[in-house]
C-alpha positions in Angstrom: 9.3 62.1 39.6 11.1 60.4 41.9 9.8 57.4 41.8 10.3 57.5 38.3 14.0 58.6 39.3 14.2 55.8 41.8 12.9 52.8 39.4 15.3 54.2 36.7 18.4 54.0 38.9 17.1 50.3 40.3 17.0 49.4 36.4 20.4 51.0 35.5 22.0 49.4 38.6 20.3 45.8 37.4 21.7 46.2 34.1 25.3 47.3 35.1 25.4 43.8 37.4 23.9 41.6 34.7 26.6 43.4 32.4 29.3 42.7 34.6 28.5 38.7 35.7 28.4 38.0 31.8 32.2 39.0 32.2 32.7 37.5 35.3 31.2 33.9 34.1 33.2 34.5 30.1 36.4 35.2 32.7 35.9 32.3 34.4 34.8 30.0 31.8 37.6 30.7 29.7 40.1 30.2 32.9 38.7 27.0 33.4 39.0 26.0 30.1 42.6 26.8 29.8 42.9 24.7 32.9 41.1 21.9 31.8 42.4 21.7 28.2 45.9 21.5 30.0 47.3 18.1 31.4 50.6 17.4 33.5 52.2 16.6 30.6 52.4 20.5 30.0 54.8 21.2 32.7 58.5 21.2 33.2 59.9 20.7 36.7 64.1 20.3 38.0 65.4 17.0 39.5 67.4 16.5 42.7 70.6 17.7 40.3 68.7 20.6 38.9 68.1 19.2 35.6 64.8 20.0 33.7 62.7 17.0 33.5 59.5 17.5 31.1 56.4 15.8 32.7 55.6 14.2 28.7 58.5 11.4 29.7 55.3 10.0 32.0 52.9 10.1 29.1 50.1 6.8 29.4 51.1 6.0 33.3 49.7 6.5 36.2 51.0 9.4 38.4 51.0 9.4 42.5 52.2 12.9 42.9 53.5 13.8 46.7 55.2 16.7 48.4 57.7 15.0 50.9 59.3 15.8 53.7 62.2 14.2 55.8 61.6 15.0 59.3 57.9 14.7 59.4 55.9 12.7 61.9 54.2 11.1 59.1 57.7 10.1 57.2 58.5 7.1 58.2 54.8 5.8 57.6 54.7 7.6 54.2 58.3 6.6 52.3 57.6 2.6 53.9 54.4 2.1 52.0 55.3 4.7 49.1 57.9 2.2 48.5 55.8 -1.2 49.0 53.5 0.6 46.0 56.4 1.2 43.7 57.6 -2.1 44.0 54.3 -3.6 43.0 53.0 -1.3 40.3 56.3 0.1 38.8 56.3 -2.4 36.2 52.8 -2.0 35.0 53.1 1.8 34.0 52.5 3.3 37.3 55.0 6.2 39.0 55.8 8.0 42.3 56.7 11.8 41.8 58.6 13.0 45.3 58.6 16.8 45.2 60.3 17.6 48.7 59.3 20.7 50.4 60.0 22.8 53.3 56.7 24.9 53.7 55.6 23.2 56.7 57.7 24.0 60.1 60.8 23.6 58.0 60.8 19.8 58.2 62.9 19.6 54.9 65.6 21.6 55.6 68.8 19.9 53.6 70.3 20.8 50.7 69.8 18.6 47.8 72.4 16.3 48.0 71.5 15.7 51.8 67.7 15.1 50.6 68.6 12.6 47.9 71.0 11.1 50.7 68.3 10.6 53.3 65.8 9.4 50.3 68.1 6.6 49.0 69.8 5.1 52.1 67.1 6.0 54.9 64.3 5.5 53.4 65.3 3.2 50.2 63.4 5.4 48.0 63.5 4.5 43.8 61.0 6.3 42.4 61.8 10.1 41.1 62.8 12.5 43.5 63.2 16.0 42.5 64.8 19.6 43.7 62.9 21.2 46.4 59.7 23.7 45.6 57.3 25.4 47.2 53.4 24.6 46.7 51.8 27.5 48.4 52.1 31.2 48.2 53.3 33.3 45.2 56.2 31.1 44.4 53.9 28.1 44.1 55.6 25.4 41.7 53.7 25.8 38.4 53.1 22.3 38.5 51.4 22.7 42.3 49.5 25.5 41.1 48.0 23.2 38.1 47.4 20.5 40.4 45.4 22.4 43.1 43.4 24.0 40.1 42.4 20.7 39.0 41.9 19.4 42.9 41.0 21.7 45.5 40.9 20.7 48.9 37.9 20.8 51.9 39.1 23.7 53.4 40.6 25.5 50.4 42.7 24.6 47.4 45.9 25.4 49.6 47.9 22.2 50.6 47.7 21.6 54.2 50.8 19.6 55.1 54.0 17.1 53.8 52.4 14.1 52.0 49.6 15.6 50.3 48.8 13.1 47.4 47.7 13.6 44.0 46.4 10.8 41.5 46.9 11.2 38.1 45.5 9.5 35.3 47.2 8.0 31.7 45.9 10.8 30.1 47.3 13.3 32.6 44.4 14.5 34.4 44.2 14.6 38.4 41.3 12.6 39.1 41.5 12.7 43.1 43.8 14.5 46.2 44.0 12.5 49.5 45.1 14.3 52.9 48.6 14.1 54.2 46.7 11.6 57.0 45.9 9.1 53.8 48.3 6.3 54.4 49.5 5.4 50.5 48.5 1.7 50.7 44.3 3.2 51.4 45.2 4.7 47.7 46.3 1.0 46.3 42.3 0.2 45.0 42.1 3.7 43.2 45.7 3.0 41.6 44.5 -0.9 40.4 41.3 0.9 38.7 43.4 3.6 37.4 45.9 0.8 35.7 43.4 -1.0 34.2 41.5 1.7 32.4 42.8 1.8 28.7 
């Protein structure tokens, strides 16, 4: 009888976590699908004035997203070559999105207007810079949320630090994430194959 007892609870308990992974995999599957069926183009994000720019405007180009930061060891490095690639490619449907942040021992600390100042004179930025957001923790940006969905990182989906990079395709999907260490010219081959895919 108690064997009987035994196997009957073994079977019941088999049962109950086969029942509950088809839920768990349906969950996910349908999660991922949502996320997958969904492109850049979906989001909405503010400009250095606080204007709502929809993402569709960059529809068919090439997208180098990249959360900045003004007082950042890797700054100077960063803006310099972010600006030698815009210079080359800006022309051939290729764009620089500058999100600045301030996650990250409060290395973008300025107001807007001071960002956009220290972005335009400084640093000689042209490509799109836009209002400050956050890209980790429950008032994520949307749009950083998306993007670490599509592109987790090593040690977790979370990004690490200022100048984390995300390349985006013409149709809108992010097809690769490089480390805040990535200089932007080591990105320059991936951006050329990107451009001359149809």
């Amino acid at each position: 009888m108690d064997t009987q007892l035994l196997t009957f609870w073994n079977f019941l308990s088999f049962f109950l976590l086969l029942i509950a992974l088809y839920f768990f995999r349906r969950n996910s599957s349908s999660k991922m699908a949502e996320n997958s069926s969904k492109s850049i183009y979906d989001f909405t994000v503010k400009d250095i004035s606080g204007n709502d720019v929809s993402l569709s405007q960059y529809r068919g180009k090439v997208l180098l997203v990249v959360n900045v930061a003004s007082q950042c060891g890797l700054t100077q490095t960063n803006y310099k070559e972010l600006n030698v690639l815009y210079q080359k490619y800006k022309d051939q449907d290729f764009e620089i999105l500058a999100f600045p942040c301030n996650q990250f021992r409060g290395q973008e600390p300025g107001s807007s207007e001071e960002i956009q100042n220290v972005v335009c004179t400084r640093f000689k930025a042209e490509f799109p810079v836009f209002d400050k957001v956050e890209v980790n923790g429950k008032n994520a940006e949307p749009l950083y949320k998306f993007l670490k969905d599509q592109k987790g990182g090593i040690f977790g989906d979370g990004i690490k630090w200022n100048f984390t990079k995300f390349l985006v395709n013409k149709e809108g999907k992010v097809v690769d994430r490089y480390a805040p260490t990535t200089a932007p010219l080591k990105i320059e081959k991936d951006i050329e194959k990107l451009l001359r895919s149809s």
